[in-house]
C-alpha positions as CSV (number, residue, x, y, z in Angstrom):
1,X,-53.3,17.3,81.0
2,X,-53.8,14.2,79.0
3,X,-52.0,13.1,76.7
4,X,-51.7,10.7,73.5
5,X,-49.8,7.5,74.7
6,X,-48.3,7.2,70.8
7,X,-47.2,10.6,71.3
8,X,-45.7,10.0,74.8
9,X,-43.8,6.5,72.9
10,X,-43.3,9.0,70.0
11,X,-41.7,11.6,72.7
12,X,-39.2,9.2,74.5
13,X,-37.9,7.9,70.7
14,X,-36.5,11.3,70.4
15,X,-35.4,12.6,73.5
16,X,-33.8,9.1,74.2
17,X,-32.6,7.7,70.6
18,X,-32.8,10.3,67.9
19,X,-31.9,13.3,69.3
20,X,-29.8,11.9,72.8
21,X,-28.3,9.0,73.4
22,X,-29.5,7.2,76.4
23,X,-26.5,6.2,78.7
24,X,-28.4,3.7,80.3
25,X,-29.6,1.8,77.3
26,X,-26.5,2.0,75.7
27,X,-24.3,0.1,78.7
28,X,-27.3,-2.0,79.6
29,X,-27.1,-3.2,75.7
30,X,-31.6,-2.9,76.1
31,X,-33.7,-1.8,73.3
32,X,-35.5,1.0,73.2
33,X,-38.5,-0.9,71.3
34,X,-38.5,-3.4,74.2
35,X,-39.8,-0.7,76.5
36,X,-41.4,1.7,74.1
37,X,-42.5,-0.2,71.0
38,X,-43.8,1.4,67.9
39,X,-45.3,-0.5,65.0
40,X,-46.4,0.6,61.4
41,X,-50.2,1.5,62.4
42,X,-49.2,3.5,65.0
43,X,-46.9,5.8,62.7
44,X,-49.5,6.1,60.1
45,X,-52.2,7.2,63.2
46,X,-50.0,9.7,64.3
47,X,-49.2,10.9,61.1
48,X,-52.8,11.1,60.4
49,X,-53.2,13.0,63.8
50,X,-50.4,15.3,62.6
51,X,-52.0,16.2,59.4
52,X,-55.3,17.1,61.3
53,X,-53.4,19.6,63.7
54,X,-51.6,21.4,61.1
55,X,-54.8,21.7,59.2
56,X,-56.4,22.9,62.0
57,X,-54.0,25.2,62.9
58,X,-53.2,26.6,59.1
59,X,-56.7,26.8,58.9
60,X,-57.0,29.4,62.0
61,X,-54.0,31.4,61.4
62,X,-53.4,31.1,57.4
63,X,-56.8,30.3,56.0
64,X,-55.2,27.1,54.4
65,X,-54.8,23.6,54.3
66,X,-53.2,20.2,52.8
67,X,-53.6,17.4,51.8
68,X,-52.0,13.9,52.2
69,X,-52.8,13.0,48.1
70,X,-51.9,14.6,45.2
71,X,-54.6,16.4,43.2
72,X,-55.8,13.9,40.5
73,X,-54.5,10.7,42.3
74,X,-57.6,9.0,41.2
75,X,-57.5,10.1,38.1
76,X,-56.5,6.8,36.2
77,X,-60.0,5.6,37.2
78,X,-61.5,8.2,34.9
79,X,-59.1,6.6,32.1
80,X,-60.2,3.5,32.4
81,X,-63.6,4.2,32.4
82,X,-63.5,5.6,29.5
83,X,-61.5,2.6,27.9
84,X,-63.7,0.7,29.3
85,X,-67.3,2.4,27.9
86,X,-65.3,2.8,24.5
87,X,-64.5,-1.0,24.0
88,X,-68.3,-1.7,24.8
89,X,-69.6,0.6,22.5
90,X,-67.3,-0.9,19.7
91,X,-68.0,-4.5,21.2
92,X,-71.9,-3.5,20.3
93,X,-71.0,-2.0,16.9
94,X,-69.2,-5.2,15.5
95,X,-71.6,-7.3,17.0
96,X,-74.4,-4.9,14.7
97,X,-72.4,-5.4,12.0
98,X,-71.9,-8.9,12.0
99,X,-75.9,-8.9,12.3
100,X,-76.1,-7.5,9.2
101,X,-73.5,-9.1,7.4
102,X,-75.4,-12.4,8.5
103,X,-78.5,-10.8,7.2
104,X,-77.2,-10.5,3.8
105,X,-75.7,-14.0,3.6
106,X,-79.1,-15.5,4.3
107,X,-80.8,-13.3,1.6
């Protein structure tokens, strides 16, 4: 069987740091990153890998799923679109009524 190399690193972190020390990397003084190194991207790929098994498996035996975002975490954008169409539309308003105030003038 093949297997994800992350998850192999992923596998040695915890049977030989988190949930056993290793004698030999202990009295040797080595790292554990030296030999099995891990770096942000990684994490976040097999995080990303994790939330696609456990949807795929809630989805088989529960009939659900999640998510990694909230519901309405783009939400602001709908704000500020709206700020943003609202000070346009009273940008064109003062710019009609200084129109018409210049209208007057010149009369």
């Amino acid at each position: 069987m093949k297997s994800n190399p992350l998850v192999n690193t992923l596998v040695m972190w915890r049977h030989k740091f988190f949930a056993h020390r290793n004698a030999g990397y202990v009295v040797s003084n080595k790292s554990l990153a030296d030999q099995y190194p891990f770096n942000v991207v990684e994490v976040g790929e097999l995080l990303k890998e994790a939330m696609c098994i456990l949807n795929r498996y809630g989805i088989l035996f529960q009939a659900s799923s999640y998510s990694t975002q909230i519901v309405g975490h783009d939400d602001y954008r709908h704000v500020l679109k709206s700020i943003r169409n609202n000070l346009i539309r009273h940008e064109v308003e003062i710019a009609h009524q200084l129109e018409h105030l210049q209208s007057q003038q010149s009369v």
